[in-house]
C-alpha angles and dihedrals in degrees: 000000000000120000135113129285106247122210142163105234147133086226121143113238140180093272134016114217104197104193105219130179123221096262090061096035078069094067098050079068091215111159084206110053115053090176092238112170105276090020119121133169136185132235118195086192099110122041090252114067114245115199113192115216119208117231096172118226141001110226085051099040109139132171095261088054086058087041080054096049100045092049085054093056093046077050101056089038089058100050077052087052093227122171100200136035146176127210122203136172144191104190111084106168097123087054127268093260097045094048082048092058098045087046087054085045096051094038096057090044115045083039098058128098140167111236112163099119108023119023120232130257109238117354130198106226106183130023119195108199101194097226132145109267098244090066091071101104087060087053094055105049090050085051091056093039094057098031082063092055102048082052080059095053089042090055094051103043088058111102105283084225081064099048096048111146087278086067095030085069095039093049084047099038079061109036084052101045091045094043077042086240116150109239127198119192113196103194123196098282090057095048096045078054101050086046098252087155088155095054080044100048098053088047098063107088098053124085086232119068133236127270140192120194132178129189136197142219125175109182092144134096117248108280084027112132116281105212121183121212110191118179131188110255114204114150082189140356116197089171090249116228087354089062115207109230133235108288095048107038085069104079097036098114076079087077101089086055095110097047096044089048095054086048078054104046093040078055090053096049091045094051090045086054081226112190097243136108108228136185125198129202121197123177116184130193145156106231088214134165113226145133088284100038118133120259135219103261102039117122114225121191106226118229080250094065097260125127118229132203116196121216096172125029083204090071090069100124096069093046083054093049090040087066096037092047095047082043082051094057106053079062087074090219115168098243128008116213120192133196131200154162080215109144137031078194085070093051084054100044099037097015121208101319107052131052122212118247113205117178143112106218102096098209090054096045087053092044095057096036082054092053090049097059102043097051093032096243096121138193145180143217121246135179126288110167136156097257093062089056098052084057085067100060111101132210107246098023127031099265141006127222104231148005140230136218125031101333127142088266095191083047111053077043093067084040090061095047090054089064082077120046101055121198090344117119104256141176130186118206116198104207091170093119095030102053100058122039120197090216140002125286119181105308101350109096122215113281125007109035106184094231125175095033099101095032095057090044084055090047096050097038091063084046 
């Protein structure tokens, strides 16, 4: 994986980026830098090249405007095509530990790129944060947490011919023995036996078969929160019968995007050693069309229980996360997450920087704002009433899978998922916009963004 090595030194480098807010970009007296949040600007004055990185202003000044700051520096480094950097600041008003970990964060991200077939340009190969030594644990846990979420972008950016549901095992079989989780893998035997005719059913059509693989991690001490992270695990969704065009077929390697965060973050939570029991949920499926496909209008029993009819073949993820979600509960965790590429609905209505949060338990719905915020990996809270859920009951099975017409498409998603998590405390979280980005922004890349890895590491380390 290609990214920077991250220290913490008063080493000299190639380049110095000195992070500044607005209020002491004032002072420099530049005409030209007026230290907004994402502005650099670069002074040949000294032998060694200082580019000064914008964070806005002071009284507003938040860790994703450091993160920011800090990706418009690497930016300016690279178009310099220097190797190594520093990054200093003055301005500690977020707390030194706090700006260091934001800096590392920052750092692992802007500098990685996958490069397997084709090699980057300019690369940046060591960053020296200048930073006091004792704040080296909070270093290292940035490191880890981004680094986990780089190996996500790298996971999804692989041909999704590569990364079918054989691979899918075999990535998660590795990334779980050497985190010592335990890892189950219910092929398609098992799960014709336990009754997951909707994972099945999507399935079908592929040449490689359905699974569905749970990990677990028990950091926690006996009586400590159980909390279940389920993600939608599709290597590759062509839409099946209800074939998705061209200008929207492109991307769909990115559908595997919920299921491989919740194997990171599990990762994450495993190498911090956090004090938490997870369980995580991963089905995993190829929405391909072939001679056995499933077909709009056939009626699937849910592993729940539930019939299902299903009115569109490209509404698969939430039949895969139905199963999983029913399979979650019988878990009896505390608390049950999902993630999923679910709604081209959620991208229309939040765009790319923002998930929708759909639950209706009020602390879970804090906790993960409050991550959000913090990591920058922000969400927000949508509707999820009754009346939504009568609208997916169908007329000759208890539900439908989708609905025509102008309807609230992320939201009749999330109604549907409720169906299956009964009286647990439960949050959806639609990442369809997040987890992919059209072009680069600060120190996101184009395509694959590794979002809610860090989110989720914040939420279950405050469990």
């Amino acid at each position: 994986m290609n990214t920077a090595h991250i220290e913490i030194s008063d080493r000299e480098e190639a380049g110095c980026v000195f992070l500044i807010s607005k209020e002491e970009a004032s002072k420099l007296g530049i005409p030209e830098f007026a230290g907004e949040e994402g502005e650099s600007y670069v002074s040949l004055k000294t032998p060694i090249p200082k580019i000064y990185a914008g964070m806005g202003e002071e009284k507003s000044l938040s860790l994703e405007g450091v993160r920011r700051g800090v990706s418009s520096g690497i930016d300016r480094a690279l178009s310099m095509k220097l190797k190594t950097l520093s990054i200093g600041f003055q301005n500690a008003c977020l707390g030194e530990v706090a700006m260091v970990g934001a800096i590392a964060d920052a750092s692992v991200l802007a500098t990685y790129v996958f490069s397997k077939y084709k090699p980057p340009k300019n690369v940046i190969e060591r960053i020296s944060i200048k930073a006091r030594d004792k704040h080296q644990p909070v270093l290292k846990r940035a490191i880890l947490t981004s680094e986990n979420a780089n190996f996500l972008k790298e996971w999804i950016s692989e041909s999704p011919t590569i990364m079918n549901t054989a691979e899918m095992e075999k990535l998660c079989r590795e990334v779980c023995e050497k985190a010592g989780l335990k890892v189950t893998v219910f092929g398609e035997e098992k799960l014709r036996e336990m009754g997951m005719e909707m994972i099945l059913a999507v399935g079908r059509g592929a040449s490689s078969g359905p699974r569905m693989i749970l990990a677990e991690y028990n950091g926690g001490a006996s009586g400590k929160k159980k909390i279940a992270l389920v993600g939608k695990g599709i290597t590759f969704d062509s839409g099946g019968m209800n074939l998705k065009p061209t200008g929207h077929i492109e991307t769909m390697k990115i559908d595997k995007a919920g299921a491989l965060t919740v194997l990171a973050a599990m990762k994450t939570a495993a190498e911090l050693k956090l004090n938490v029991n997870i369980i995580g949920i991963m089905p995993f499926c190829e929405n391909m069309i072939g001679p056995n496909s499933y077909k709009p209008g056939d009626i699937l029993r849910s592993y729940s229980g539930k019939t299902v009819e299903i009115t569109n073949t490209d509404a698969e993820g939430r039949l895969i996360l139905g199963d999983a979600l029913a399979y979650a509960v019988e878990q009896k965790p505390d608390c049950i997450i999902d993630l999923a590429t679910l709604t081209g609905a959620c991208v229309a209505a939040l765009g790319e920087f923002t998930a929708g949060l759909f639950s209706s338990d009020k602390e879970l719905v804090k906790k993960l704002y409050e991550s959000g915020e913090i990591t920058g990996e922000r969400v927000w809270h949508l509707p999820l009433h009754k009346d939504y859920s009568k609208e997916m009951e169908g007329n000759i099975s208890d539900l439908k899978n989708a609905l025509t017409g102008r309807v609230p498409g992320a939201v009749m998603g999330a109604a549907f998922l409720q169906n299956f998590v009964g009286k647990t405390p439960w949050a959806h979280l639609d990442i369809a916009g997040t987890a992919w980005w059209d072009k680069k922004r600060y120190y996101v890349p184009q395509g694959p963004t590794g979002w809610g890895v860090r989110l989720l590491a914040d939420f279950l380390e405050k469990m």
